[in-house]
C-alpha positions as CSV (number, residue, x, y, z in Angstrom):
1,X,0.0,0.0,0.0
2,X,1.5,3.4,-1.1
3,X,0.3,6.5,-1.2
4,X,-0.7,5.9,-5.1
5,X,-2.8,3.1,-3.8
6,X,-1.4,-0.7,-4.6
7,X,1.1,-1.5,-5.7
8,X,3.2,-4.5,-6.8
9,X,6.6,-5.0,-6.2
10,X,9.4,-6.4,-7.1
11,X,12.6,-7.2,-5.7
12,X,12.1,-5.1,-2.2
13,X,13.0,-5.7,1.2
14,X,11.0,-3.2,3.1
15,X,7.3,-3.6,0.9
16,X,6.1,-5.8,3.6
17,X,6.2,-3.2,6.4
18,X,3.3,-1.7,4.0
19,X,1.0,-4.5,3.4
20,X,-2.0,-3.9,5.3
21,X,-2.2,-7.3,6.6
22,X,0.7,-7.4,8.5
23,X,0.4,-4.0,10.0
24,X,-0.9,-5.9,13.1
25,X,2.0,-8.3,13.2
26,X,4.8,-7.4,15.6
27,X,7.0,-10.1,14.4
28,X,7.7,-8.6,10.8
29,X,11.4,-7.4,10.9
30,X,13.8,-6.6,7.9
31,X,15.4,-9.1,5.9
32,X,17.5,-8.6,2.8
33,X,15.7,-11.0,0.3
34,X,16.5,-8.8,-3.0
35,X,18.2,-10.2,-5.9
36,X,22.2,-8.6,-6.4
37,X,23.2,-9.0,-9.8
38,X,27.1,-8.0,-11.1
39,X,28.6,-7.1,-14.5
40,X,28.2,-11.0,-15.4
41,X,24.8,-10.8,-14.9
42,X,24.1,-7.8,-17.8
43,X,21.3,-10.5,-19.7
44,X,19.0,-10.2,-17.0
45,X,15.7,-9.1,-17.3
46,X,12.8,-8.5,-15.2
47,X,9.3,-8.3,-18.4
48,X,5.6,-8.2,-17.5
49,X,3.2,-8.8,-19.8
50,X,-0.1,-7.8,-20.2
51,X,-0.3,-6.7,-17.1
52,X,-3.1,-3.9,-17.6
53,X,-3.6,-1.4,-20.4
54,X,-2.3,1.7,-18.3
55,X,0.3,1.8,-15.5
56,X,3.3,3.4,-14.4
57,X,6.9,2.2,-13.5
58,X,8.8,2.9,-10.2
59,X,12.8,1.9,-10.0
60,X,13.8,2.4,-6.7
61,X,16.2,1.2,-3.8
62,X,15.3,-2.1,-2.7
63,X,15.3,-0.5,0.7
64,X,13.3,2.4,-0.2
65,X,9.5,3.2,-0.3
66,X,7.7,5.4,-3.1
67,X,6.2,8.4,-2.9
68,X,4.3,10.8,-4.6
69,X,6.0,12.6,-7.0
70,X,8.7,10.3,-7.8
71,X,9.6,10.1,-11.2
72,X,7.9,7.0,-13.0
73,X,7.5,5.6,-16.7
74,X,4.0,5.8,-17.7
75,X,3.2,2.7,-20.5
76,X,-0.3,2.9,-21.5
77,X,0.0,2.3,-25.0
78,X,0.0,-1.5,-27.3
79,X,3.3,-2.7,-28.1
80,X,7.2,-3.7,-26.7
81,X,8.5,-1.1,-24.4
82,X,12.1,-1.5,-23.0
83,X,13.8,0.7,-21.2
84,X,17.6,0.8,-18.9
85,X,18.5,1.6,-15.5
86,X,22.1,3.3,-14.6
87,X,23.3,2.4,-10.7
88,X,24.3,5.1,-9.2
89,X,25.7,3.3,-5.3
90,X,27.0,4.9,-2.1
91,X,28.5,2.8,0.6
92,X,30.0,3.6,4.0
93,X,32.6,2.5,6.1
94,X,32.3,0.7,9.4
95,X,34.2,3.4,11.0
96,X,31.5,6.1,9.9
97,X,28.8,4.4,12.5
98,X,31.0,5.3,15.4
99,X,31.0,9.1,14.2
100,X,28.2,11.4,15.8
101,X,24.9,12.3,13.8
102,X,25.5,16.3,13.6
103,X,29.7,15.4,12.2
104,X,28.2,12.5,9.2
105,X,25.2,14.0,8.6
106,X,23.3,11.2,7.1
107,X,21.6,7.7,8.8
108,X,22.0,4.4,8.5
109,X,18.8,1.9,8.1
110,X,19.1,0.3,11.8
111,X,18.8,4.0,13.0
112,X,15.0,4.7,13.4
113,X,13.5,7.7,13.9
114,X,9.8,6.8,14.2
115,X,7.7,3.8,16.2
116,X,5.6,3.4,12.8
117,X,8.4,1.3,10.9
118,X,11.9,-0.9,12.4
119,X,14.1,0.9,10.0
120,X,15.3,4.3,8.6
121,X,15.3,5.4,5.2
122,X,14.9,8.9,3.9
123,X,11.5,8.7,2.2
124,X,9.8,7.0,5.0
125,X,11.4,10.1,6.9
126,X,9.3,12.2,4.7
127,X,6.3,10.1,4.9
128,X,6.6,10.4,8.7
129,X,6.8,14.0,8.4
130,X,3.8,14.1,6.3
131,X,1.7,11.7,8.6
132,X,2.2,14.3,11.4
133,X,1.3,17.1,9.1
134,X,-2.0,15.8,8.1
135,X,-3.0,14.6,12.3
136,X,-2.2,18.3,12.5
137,X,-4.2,19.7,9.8
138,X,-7.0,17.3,10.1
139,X,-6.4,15.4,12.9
140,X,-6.7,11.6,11.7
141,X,-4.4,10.0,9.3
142,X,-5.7,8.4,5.3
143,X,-6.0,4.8,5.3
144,X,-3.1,4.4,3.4
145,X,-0.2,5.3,5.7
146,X,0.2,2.5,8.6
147,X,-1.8,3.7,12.0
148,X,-0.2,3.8,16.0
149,X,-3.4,2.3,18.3
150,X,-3.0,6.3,19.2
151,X,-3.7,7.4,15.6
152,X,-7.4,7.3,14.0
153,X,-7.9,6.5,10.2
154,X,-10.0,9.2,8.4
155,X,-13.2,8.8,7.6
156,X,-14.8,10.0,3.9
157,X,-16.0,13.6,5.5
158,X,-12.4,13.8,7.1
159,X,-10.7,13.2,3.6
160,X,-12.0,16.4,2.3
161,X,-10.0,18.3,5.1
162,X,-7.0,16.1,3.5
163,X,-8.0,17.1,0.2
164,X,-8.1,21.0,1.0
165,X,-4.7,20.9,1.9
166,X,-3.3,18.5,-0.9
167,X,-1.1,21.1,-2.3
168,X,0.7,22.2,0.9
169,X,1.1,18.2,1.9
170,X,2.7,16.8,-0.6
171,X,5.6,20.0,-0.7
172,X,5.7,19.6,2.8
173,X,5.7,23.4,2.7
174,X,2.9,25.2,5.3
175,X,1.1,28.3,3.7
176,X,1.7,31.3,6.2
177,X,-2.3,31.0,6.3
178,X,-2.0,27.5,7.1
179,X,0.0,28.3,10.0
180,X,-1.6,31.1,11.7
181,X,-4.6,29.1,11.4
182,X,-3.0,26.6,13.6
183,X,-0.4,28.8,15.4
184,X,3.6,28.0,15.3
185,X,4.3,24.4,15.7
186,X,6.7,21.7,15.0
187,X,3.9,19.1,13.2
188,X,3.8,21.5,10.2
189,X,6.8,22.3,8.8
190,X,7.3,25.2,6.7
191,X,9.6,23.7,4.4
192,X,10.8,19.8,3.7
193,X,13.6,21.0,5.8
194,X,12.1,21.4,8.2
195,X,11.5,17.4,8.5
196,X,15.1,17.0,9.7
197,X,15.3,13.9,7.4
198,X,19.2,12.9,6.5
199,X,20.2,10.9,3.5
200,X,20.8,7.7,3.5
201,X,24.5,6.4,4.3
202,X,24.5,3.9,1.9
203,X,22.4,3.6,-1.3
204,X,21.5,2.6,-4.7
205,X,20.0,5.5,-6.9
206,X,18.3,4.2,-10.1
207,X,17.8,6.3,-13.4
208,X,16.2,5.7,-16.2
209,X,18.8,5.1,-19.2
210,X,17.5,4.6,-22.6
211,X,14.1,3.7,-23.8
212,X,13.3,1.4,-27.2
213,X,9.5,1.0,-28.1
214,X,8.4,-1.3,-31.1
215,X,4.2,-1.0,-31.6
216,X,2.5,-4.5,-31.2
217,X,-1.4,-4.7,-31.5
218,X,-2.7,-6.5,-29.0
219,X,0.3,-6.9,-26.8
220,X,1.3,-5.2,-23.6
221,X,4.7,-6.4,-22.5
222,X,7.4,-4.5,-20.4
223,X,11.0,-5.4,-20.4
224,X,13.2,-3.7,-17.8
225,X,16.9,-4.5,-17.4
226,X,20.2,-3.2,-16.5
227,X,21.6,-0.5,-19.1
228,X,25.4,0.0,-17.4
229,X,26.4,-1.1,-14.1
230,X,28.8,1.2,-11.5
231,X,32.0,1.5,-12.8
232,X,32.7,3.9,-9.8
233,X,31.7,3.4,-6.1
234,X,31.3,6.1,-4.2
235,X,32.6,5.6,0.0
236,X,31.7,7.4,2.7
237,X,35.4,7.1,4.7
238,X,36.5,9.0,7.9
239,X,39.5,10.8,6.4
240,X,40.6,12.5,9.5
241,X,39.8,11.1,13.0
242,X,40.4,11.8,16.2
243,X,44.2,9.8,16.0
244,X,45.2,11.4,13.2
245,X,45.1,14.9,15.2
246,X,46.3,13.5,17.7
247,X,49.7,12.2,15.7
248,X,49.9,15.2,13.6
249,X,49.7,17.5,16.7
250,X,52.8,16.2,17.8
251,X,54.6,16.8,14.7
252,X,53.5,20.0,14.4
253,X,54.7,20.8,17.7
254,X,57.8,19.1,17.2
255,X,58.7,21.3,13.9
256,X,57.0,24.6,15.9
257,X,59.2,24.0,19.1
258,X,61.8,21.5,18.7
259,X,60.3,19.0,20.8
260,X,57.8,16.5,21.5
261,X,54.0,15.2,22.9
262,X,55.6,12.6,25.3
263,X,58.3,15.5,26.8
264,X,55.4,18.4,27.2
265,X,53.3,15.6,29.2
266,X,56.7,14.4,31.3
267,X,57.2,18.4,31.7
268,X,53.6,18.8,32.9
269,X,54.1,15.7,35.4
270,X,57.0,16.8,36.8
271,X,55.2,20.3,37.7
272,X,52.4,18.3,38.9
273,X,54.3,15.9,41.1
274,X,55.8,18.9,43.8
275,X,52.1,20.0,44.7
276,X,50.5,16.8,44.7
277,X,53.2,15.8,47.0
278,X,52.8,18.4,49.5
279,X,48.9,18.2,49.6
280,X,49.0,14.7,50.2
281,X,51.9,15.3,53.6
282,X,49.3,18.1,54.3
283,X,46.3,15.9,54.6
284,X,48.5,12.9,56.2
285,X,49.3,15.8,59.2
286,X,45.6,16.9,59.7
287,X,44.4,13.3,59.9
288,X,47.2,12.4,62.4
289,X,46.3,15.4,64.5
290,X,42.6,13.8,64.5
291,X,43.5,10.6,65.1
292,X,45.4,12.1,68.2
293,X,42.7,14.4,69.4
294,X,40.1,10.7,69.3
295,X,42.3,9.0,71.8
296,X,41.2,9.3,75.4
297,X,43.6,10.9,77.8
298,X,44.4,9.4,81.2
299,X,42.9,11.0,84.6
300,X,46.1,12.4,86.7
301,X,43.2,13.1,89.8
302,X,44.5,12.1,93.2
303,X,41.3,10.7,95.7
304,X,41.8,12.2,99.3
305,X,41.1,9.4,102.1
């Protein structure tokens, strides 16, 4: 279920946190079942035929979720369509999930953000920003987006509220109307920005290559395949940690000053070591002094018989 309506999908691994039946199952978690394919695999093919006399054609991330306005391939006339896809892919290091949100600026899919789905991705980011939107605007949510037992599913009279602001939802983007109406809040941003939603760490962008169309009469068929694979990979790699300050300080102070990390912290002991020394005999004296003052003195008082 998107926000199209249904869809079928192929070769996902997050399209069943949106089938309606299994909304209510707890037990649904991620599992990578797509299909990988590498240069020796150029020959394959994915074809659909006949499927109905109009549709339209989403190429997307395996671990991504569509959503209105994404660019599609609309085939709605008889004949043999075929069309490419280029692979655009980002990975990222193992180092990078160590490094703080605000420094990478982007999330990996284990790294939720919401209770409505187990993993991250920067669409369903959107779509969470847009489900808080419309409980804003019109105070229920459309029957399409996955509901919290908090969150009630609009009714046909509340879908006209969701209609009136169409425009405004789908850009993510408040009128100033809009928000004086409401007042000021967080629920309605002002801009997509104003979602917070980071890209993705690692991913797989898909564009549409080259397109070959030969007219059949009563034939629908659809053949997508791979166009060119990634001759480059792009990395996401910490190029300059924490260590490697630390080892070029101490050059840098070497070539500055003549000399070296290890002798500025054995100078800085040295200084330390005189007052910690006398501090310590200081408290050593006040707690023999108490120690003396606890002990009971003998009585020197004679008795007179």
């Amino acid at each position: 279920m998107t926000e199209m309506g249904m869809c079928h999908i192929i070769n996902s691994n997050v399209a069943v946190f949106d089938d309606p039946t299994k909304w209510s199952d707890s037990t649904v978690a991620y599992a990578k079942k797509n299909i990988e394919l590498s240069l020796h695999d150029i020959d394959y093919f994915v074809q659909i035929v006949n499927y109905a006399e109009a549709y339209k054609v989403y190429t997307l991330s395996p671990d991504e979720v569509i959503l209105s306005g994404a660019a599609s391939l609309t085939f709605d006339t008889e004949g043999f369509l075929s069309f490419g896809v280029q692979i655009t892919s980002t990975r990222a290091s193992e180092d990078l999930k160590y490094i703080p949100l605000h420094l990478r600026k982007c999330r990996f899919f284990n790294e939720k953000t919401s209770r409505r789905y187990p993993i991250y991705s920067y669409n369903r980011c959107l779509l969470e920003c847009r489900i808080n939107m419309i409980l804003k605007l019109c105070g229920c949510i459309p029957h399409f987006y996955k509901p919290l037992d908090d969150e009630r599913i609009c009714s046909l009279a509340d879908l006209e509220c969701v209609f009136e602001y169409k425009r405004e939802i789908l850009k993510l983007s408040a009128s100033n109307e809009t928000i004086e109406r409401f007042g000021d809040t967080n629920d309605i941003p002002k801009s997509f920005r104003d979602c917070g939603c980071l890209g993705n760490c690692e991913d797989d962008v898909f564009k549409n290559d080259r397109e070959t169309f030969l007219p059949q009469e009563t034939m629908n068929r659809l053949r997508v395949s791979v166009s060119a694979f990634p001759k480059v990979r792009v990395k996401r790699e910490v190029i300059f940690s924490f260590y490697d300050f630390f080892l070029r300080s101490g050059g840098v102070v070497n070539l500055c000053i003549g000399t070296s990390v290890i002798s500025i912290m054995e100078l800085l002991l040295t200084a330390l070591r005189i007052p910690i020394y006398e501090i310590m005999q200081i408290v050593k004296g006040i707690w023999r002094r108490y120690r003396k003052s606890q002990i009971p003195r003998p009585s020197y008082n004679k008795k007179v018989i």
